[in-house]
C-alpha positions in Angstrom: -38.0 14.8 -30.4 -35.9 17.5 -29.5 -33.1 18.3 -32.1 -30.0 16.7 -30.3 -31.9 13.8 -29.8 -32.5 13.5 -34.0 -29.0 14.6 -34.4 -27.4 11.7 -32.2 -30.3 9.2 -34.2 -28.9 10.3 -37.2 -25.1 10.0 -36.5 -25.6 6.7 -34.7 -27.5 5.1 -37.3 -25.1 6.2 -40.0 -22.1 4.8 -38.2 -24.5 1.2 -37.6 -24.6 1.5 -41.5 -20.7 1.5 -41.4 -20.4 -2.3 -39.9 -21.2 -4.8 -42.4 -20.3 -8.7 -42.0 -17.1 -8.3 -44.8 -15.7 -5.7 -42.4 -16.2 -7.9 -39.4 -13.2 -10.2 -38.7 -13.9 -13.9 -36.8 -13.4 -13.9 -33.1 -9.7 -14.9 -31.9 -9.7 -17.9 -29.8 -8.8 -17.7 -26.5 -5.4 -19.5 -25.5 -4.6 -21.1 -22.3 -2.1 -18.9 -20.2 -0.4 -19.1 -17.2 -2.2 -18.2 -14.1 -0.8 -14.4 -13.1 0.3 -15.0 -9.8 0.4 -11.4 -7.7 3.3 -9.8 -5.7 1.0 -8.5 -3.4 1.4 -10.4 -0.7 5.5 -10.6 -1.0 5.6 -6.6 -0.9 3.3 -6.7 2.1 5.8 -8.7 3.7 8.5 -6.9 3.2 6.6 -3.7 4.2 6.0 -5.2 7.3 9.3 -6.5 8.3 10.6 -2.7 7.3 8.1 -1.1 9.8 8.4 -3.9 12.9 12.5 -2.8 12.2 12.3 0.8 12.3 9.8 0.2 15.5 12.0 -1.8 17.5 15.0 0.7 16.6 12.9 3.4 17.7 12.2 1.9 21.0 15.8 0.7 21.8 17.7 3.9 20.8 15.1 6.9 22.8 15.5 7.2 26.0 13.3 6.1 28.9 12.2 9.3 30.0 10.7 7.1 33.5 14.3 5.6 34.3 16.3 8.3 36.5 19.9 8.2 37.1 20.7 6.1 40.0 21.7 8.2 43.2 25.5 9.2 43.4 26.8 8.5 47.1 28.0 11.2 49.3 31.8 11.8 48.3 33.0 11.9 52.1 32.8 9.0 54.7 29.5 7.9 55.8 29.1 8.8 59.5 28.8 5.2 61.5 25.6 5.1 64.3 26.7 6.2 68.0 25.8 2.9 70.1 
């Protein structure tokens, strides 16, 4: 064996040596508790409604660059068809 590996032996076994049954205590019981219910899906919720909000302000307050302004008429009289 190389000389870390008698080293770690060494300091392992000695703190093994360190555990003896006064120094061990008896195991707590568990107790029944209440089930942990998660937020998770509440603050998903929420995230989502924020996001669907901003998206449909975002698409009602920009512009449709496709619509054009509807034509303005001539300003003077319209000339009627010779018969």
């Amino acid at each position: 064996m190389s000389t870390l590996e008698d080293r770690l032996r060494s300091t392992l076994t000695a703190r093994a040596e360190l555990v003896t049954a006064e120094r061990l205590s008896p195991a707590v019981p568990p107790t029944a508790q209440a089930p942990v219910r998660s937020r998770r899906p509440a603050i998903l919720a929420v995230v989502l409604a924020t996001v669907a909000v901003a998206l449909v302000a975002v698409v009602m307050l920009t512009p449709d660059p496709v619509r054009r302004p509807a034509p303005q008429p001539p300003a003077g009289p319209v000339p009627s068809p010779s018969v």
